[in-house]
C-alpha positions as CSV (number, residue, x, y, z in Angstrom):
1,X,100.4,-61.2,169.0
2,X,103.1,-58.9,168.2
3,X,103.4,-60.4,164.6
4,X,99.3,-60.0,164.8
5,X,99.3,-56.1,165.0
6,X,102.3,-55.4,162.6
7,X,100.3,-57.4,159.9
8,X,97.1,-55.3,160.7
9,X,99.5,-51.9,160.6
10,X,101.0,-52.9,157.6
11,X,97.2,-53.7,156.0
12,X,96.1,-50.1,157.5
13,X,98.9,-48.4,155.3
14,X,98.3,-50.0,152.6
15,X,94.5,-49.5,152.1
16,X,95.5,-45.8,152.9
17,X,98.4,-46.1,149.9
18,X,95.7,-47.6,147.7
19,X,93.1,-45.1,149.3
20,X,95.2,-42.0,148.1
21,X,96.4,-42.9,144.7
22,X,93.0,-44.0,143.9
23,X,91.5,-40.3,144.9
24,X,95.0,-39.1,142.5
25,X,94.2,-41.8,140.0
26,X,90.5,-40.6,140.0
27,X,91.4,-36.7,139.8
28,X,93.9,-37.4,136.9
29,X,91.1,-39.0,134.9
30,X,88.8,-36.6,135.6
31,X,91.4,-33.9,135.2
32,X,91.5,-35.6,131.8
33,X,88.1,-36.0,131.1
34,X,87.4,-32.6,132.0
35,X,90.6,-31.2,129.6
36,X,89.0,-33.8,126.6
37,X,85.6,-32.2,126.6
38,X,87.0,-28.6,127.5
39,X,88.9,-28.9,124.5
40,X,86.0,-30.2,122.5
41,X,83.9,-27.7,123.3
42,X,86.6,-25.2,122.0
43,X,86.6,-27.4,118.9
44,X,82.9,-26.7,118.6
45,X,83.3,-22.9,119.5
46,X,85.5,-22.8,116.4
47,X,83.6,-24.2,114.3
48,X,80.5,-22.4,115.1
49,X,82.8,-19.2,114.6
50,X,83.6,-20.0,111.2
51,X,79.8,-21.4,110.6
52,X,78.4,-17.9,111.5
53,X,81.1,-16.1,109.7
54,X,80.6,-18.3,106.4
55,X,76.9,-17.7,107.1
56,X,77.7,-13.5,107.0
57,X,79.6,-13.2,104.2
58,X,76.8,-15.2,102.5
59,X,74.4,-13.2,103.3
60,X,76.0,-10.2,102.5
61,X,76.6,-11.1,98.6
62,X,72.9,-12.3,98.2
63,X,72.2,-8.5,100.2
64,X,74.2,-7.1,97.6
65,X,72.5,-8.9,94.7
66,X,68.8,-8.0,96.5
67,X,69.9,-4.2,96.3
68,X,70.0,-3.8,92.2
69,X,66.9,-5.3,91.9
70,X,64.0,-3.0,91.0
71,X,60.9,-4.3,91.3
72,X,61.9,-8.0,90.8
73,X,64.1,-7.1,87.8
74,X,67.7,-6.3,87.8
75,X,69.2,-3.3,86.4
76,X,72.2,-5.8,84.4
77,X,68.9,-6.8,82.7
78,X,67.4,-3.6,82.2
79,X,70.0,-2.3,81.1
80,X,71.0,-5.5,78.3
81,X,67.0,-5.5,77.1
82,X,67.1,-1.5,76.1
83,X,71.0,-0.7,75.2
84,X,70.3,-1.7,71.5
85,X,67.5,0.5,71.6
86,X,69.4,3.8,72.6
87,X,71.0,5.7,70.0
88,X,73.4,8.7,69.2
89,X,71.7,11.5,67.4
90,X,74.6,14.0,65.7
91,X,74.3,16.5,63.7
92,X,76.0,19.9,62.1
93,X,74.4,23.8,62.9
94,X,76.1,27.0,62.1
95,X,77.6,27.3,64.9
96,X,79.2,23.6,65.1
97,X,78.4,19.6,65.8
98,X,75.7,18.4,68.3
99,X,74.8,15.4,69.7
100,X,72.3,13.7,71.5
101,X,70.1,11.0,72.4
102,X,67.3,9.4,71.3
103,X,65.7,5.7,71.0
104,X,63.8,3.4,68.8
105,X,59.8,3.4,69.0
106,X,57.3,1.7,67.0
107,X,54.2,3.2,66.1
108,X,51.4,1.8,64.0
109,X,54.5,-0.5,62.5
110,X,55.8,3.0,61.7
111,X,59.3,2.5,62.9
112,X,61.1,6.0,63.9
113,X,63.4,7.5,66.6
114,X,62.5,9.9,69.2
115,X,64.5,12.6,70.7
116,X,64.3,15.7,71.6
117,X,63.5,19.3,69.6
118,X,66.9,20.9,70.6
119,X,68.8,18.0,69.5
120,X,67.8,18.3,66.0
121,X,67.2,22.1,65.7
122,X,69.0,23.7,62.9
123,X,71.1,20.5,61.9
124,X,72.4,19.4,59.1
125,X,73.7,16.1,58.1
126,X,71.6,14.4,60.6
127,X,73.1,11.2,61.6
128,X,71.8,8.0,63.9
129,X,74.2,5.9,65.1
130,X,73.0,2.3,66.7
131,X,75.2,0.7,70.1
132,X,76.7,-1.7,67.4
133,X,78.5,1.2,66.1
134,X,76.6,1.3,62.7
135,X,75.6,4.6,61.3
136,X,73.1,5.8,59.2
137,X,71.4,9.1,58.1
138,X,68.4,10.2,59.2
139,X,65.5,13.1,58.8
140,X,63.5,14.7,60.4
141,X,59.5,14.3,60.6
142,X,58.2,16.3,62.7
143,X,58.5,18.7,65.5
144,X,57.2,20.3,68.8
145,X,59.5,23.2,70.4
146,X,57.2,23.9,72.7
147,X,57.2,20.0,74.8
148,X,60.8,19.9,72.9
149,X,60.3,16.5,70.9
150,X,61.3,15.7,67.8
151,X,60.6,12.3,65.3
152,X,63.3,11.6,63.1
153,X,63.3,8.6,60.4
154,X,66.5,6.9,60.1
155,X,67.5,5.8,56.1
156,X,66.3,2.7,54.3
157,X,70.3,1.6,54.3
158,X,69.4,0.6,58.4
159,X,68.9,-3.1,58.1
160,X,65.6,-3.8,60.3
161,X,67.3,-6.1,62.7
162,X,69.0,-2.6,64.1
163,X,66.0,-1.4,65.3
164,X,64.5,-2.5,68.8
165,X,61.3,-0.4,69.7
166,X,61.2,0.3,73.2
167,X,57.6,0.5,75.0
168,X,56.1,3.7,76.1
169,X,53.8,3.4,79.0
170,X,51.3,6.0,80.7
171,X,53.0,8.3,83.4
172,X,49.7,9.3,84.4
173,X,50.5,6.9,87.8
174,X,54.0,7.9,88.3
175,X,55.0,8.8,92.1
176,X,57.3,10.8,93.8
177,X,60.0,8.4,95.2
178,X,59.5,5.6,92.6
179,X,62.9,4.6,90.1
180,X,64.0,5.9,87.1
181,X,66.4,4.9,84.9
182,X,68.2,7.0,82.1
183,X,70.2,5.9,79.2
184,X,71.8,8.1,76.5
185,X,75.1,9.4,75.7
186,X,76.4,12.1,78.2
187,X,79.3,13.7,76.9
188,X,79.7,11.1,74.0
189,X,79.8,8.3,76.3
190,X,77.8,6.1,74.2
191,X,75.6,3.9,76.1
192,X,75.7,5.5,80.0
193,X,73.5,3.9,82.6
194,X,72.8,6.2,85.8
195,X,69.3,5.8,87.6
196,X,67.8,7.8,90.7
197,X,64.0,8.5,92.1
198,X,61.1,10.6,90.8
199,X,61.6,14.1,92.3
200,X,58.4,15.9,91.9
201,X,55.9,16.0,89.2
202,X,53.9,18.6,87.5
203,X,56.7,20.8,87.1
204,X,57.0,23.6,84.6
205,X,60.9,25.1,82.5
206,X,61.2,27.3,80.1
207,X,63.8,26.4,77.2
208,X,65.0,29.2,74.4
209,X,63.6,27.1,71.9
210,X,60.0,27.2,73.2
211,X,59.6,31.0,72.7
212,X,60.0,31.9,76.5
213,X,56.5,29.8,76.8
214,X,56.8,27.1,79.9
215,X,57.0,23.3,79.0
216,X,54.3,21.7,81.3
217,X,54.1,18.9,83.2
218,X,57.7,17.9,83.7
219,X,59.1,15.3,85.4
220,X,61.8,16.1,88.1
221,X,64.3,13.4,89.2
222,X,67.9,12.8,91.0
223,X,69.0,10.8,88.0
224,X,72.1,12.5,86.4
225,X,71.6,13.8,83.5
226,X,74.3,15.5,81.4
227,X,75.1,17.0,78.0
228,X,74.5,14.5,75.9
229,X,71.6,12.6,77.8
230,X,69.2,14.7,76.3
231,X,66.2,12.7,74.2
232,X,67.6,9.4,76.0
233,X,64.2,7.7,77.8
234,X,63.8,7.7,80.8
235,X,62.6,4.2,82.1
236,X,60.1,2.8,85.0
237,X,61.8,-0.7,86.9
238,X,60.3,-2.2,84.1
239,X,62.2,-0.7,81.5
240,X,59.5,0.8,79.8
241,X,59.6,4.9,79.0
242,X,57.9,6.9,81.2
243,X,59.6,10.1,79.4
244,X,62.7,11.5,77.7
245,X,65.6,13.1,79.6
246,X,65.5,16.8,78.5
247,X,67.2,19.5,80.5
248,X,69.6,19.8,83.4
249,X,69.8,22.9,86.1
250,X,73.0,24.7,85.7
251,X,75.2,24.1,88.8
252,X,72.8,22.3,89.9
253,X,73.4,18.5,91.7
254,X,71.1,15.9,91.2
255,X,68.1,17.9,89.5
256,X,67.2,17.2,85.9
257,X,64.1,17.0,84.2
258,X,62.0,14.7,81.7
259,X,59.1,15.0,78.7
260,X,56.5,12.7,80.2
261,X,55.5,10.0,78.0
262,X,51.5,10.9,78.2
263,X,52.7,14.5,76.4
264,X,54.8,11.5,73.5
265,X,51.8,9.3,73.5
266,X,49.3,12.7,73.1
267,X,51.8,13.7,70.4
268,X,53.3,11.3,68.5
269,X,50.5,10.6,65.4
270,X,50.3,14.6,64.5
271,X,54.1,14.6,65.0
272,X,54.2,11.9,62.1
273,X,51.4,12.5,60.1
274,X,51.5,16.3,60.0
275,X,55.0,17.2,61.1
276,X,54.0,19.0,63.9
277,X,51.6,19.7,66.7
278,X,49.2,22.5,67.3
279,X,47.2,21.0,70.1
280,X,48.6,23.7,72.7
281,X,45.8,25.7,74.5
282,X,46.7,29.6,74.8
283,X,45.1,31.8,77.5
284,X,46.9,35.2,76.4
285,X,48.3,36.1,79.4
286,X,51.6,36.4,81.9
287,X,52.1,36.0,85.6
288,X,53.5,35.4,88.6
289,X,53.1,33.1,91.1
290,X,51.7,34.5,94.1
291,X,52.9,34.0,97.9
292,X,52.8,35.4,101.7
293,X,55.3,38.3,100.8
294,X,53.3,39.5,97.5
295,X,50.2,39.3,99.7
296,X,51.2,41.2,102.2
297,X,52.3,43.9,99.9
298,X,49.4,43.9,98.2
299,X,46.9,43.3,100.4
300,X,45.5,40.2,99.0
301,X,43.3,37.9,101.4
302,X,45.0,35.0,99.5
303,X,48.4,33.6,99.4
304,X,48.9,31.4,97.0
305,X,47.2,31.6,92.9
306,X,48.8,32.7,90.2
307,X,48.8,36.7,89.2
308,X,48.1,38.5,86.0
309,X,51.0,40.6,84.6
310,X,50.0,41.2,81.1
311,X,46.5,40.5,79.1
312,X,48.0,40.4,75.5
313,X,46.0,42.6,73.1
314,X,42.9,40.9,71.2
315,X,43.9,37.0,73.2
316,X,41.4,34.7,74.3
317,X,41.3,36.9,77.5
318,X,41.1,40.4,76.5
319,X,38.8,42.0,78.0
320,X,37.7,39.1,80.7
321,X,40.8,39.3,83.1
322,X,43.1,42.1,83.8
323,X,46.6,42.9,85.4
324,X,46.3,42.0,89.3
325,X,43.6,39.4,88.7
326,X,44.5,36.1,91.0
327,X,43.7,32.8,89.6
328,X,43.2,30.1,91.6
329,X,41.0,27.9,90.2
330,X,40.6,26.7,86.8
331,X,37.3,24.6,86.3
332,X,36.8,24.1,89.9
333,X,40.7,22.5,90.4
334,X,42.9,24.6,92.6
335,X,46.0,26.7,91.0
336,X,48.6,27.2,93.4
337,X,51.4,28.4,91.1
338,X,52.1,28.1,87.5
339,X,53.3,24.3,87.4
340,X,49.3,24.1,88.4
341,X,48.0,26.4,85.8
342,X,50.7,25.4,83.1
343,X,49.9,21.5,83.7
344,X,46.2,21.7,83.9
345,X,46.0,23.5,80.7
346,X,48.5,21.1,79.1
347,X,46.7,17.9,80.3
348,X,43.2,18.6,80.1
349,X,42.4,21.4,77.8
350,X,42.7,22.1,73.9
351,X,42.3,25.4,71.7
352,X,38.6,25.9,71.2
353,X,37.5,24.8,75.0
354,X,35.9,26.8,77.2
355,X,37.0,27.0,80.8
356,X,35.6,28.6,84.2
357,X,38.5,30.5,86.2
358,X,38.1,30.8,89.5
359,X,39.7,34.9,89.7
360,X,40.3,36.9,93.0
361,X,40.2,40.9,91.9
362,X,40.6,42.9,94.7
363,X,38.2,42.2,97.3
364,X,35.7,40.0,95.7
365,X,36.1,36.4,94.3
366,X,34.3,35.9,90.5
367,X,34.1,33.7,87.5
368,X,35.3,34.3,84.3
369,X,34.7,32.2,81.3
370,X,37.5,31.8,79.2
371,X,37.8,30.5,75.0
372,X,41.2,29.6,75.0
373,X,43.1,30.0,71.8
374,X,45.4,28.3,70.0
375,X,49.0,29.2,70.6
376,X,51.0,31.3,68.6
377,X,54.5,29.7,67.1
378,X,57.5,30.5,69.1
């Protein structure tokens, strides 16, 4: 009996013994277990990490690619279709060397350059010079100072693989906010790419060379333009013209100006055929733009209009409107300001028409029925 129970004690311990290191047995392999998929869900972690990372720095080069696109074509492109196209326009005046811009267009298989009119004015030895460096001499056909455009014809020596004609399209449909893309030669840096939005349209300057008269219908835009830009196009996210680069604000940051192509396309045969272009409509007066201020002062009932200065002597509109007379319609289209009056005449009127002006004069609104003339030279 005695030997009985010590047998049954010993069994006791030992199930116990095998009890515990079984539960330590079991905790060490799922200890391990749990440290095996622990450390393969670390692994995984990792490798996610550099996954998504791989994925971002993807991404952000095809973003980078997306963002010089304009409208499906890439500026690289652009910019390798029209180089060729772009030339340097230098010539000699009394008072020293010029340069400028100007490109290649095609007209009626009349192949000739066009820049603008204060490129060429007064020169001598006029000279084109091609992006392969090639130059040759050149003339000039015709000229307008008052849209500032000139044609020039480059010399029979220009073999005709130099010249790439570059296609001019309406601007009649260009908007605020769309891109633009100038090429030229700012300072001499032959071949300059810089681009930028449409800032306005229907703008009016005035340039020395256009007799103090304002050039109508101008195209505002960021795109820097410099000395040296000017006759360079101007190009849609096509690359086709939509105008030539012509003046620059003094002091001025991110504001230049542009010919619109409808005033080239409008142009461009009496330019060649003729030499020049007398298609300018002349009212025979000067103004001011009227606002709240002037108003007030004068005790207009309206704010806006443009307001006769000066009715020059024997003009289309002596005797029919007078100093203090408001305009503010022209054939039943609002004037606001002279960029309205200037551009309306420009686009849709030509010497010999007859228009209806809307005219405030004093207190009473009237019509008045204007012959417009031709306009004088500057």
């Amino acid at each position: 009996m005695l030997m009985s129970k010590g047998y049954s004690k010993a069994s006791a311990s030992a199930l116990i013994l095998l009890f515990v290191a079984g539960l330590l047995v079991g905790g060490l392999l799922i200890f391990y277990v749990s440290y095996i998929q622990v450390t393969h869900l670390n692994s995984e972690i990792t490798n996610l990490q550099s996954a998504v990372s791989n994925a971002t720095g993807f991404q952000n080069a095809t973003y980078q690619s997306i963002t010089i696109l304009q409208n499906g074509t890439s500026l690289a492109d652009i910019y390798r279709n029209v180089r060729d196209s772009v030339v340097l326009v230098q010539g000699e005046t009394s008072s020293g060397g010029v340069q400028g811009s100007g490109f290649v267009y095609n007209f009626n298989d009349r192949i000739v350059v066009l820049t603008n009119y204060h490129v060429v004015q007064g020169t001598t030895g006029l000279s084109v010079t091609f992006s392969d460096g090639h130059g040759y001499s050149a003339t000039v056909l015709g000229t307008d100072p008052y849209s500032d455009l000139a044609v020039v014809s480059v010399s029979s020596d220009a073999p005709a693989l130099e010249f790439k004609p570059l296609t001019i399209v309406s601007s009649s449909t260009l908007g605020v906010g769309e891109s633009v893309i100038a090429i030229g030669n700012p300072y001499g840096l032959v071949g300059s790419l810089t681009t930028g939005v449409v800032s306005a349209t229907g703008r009016t300057i005035t340039e020395d060379t256009a007799g103090g008269y304002a050039i109508a219908n101008i195209i505002q835009t960021s795109t820097p333009i410099n000395p040296g830009n000017s006759g360079g196009p101007l190009l849609n996210s096509l690359g086709n013209v939509v105008g030539i680069t012509t003046a620059i604000v003094s002091q001025s940051q991110g504001l230049g100006f542009a010919i619109p192509s409808d005033t080239i396309l409008r142009e461009v045969y009496a330019l060649i055929s003729t030499g020049s272009y007398h298609g300018h409509s002349y009212l025979g007066v000067t103004g001011t733009d009227m606002d709240f201020t002037t108003a007030q002062q004068t005790h207009s009932s309206v704010t806006y209009g443009w307001q006769i200065a000066t009715v020059a002597s024997g003009g289309p509109s002596d005797g029919k409107l007078q100093p203090g007379d408001i305009i503010i319609a022209m054939n039943n289209q609002t004037i606001k300001n002279n960029d309205d009056l200037a551009s309306f005449l420009e686009q849709n009127t030509l010497p010999g028409d007859r228009i209806s002006l809307t005219v405030v004069r004093g207190s009473l609104q009237i019509d008045v029925t204007v012959v417009l003339g031709t306009r004088p030279s500057p």
